[in-house]
C-alpha positions in Angstrom: -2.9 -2.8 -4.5 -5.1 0.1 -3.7 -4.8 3.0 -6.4 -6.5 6.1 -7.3 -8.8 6.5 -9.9 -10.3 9.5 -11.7 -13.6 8.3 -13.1 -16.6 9.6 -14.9 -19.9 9.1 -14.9 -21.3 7.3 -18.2 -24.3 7.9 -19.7 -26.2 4.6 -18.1 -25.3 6.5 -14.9 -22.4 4.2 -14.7 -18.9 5.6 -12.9 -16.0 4.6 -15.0 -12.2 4.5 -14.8 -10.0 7.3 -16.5 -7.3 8.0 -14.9 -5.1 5.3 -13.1 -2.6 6.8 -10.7 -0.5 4.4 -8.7 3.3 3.7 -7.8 3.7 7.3 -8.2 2.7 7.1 -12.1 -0.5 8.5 -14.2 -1.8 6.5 -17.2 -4.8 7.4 -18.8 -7.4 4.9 -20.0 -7.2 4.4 -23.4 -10.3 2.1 -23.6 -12.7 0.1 -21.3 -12.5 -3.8 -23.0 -14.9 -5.1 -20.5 -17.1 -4.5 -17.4 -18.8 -6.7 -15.2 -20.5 -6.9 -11.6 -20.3 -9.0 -8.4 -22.1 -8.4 -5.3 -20.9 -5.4 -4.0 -18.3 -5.0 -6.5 -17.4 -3.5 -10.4 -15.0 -4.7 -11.7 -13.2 -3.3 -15.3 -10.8 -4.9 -17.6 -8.5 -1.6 -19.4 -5.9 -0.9 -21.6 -4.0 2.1 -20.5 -2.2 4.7 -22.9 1.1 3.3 -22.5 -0.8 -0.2 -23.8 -0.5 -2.3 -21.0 -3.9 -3.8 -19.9 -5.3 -3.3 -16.4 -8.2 -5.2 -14.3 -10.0 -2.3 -11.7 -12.4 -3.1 -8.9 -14.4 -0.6 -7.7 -15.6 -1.5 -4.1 -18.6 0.7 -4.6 -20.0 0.9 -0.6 -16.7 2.4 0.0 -16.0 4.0 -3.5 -12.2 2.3 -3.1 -10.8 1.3 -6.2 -8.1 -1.9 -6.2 -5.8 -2.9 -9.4 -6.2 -6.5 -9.4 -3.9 -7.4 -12.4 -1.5 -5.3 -14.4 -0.3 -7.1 -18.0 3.0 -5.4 -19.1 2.2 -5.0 -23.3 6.0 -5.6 -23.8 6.4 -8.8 -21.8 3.4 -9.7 -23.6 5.3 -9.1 -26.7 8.2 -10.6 -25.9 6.2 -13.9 -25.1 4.5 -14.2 -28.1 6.7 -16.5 -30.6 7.3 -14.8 -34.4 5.6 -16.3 -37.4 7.4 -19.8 -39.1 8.8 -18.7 -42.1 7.2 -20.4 -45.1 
């Protein structure tokens, strides 16, 4: 799904998400969990301020960014079974 994303530049010189807007909805990146590069690509693992946790690429010849995998943090929530009671 192709998105817009406001970014910044870093100070390694590095452009980063911080803005997501897609679907009509803006969600401001609440932290960057992890980054890492392919050939022509960046890609960056975020959780958003509404706590769901989002996987950018950046194709940087073309400066288009992609969402490549959106984790809903209540599905996630409702997945994960509750403590056995001791």
């Amino acid at each position: 799904m192709r998105i817009r994303v406001e970014s910044r530049v870093d100070d390694q010189g590095t452009e980063t998400p911080r803005m997501i807007d897609f679907d009509g909805r803006q969600v401001a990146v609440a932290e960057t969990l992890d980054q890492w590069q392919g050939a022509d690509y960046r890609y960056f693992k975020v959780r958003g301020e509404d706590g769901n946790l989002y996987i950018l690429r950046l194709d940087e010849p073309r400066a288009e960014w992609e969402l490549t995998l959106f984790r809903d943090a209540r599905a996630e929530a409702a997945q994960t079974p509750a403590p056995a009671p001791r």
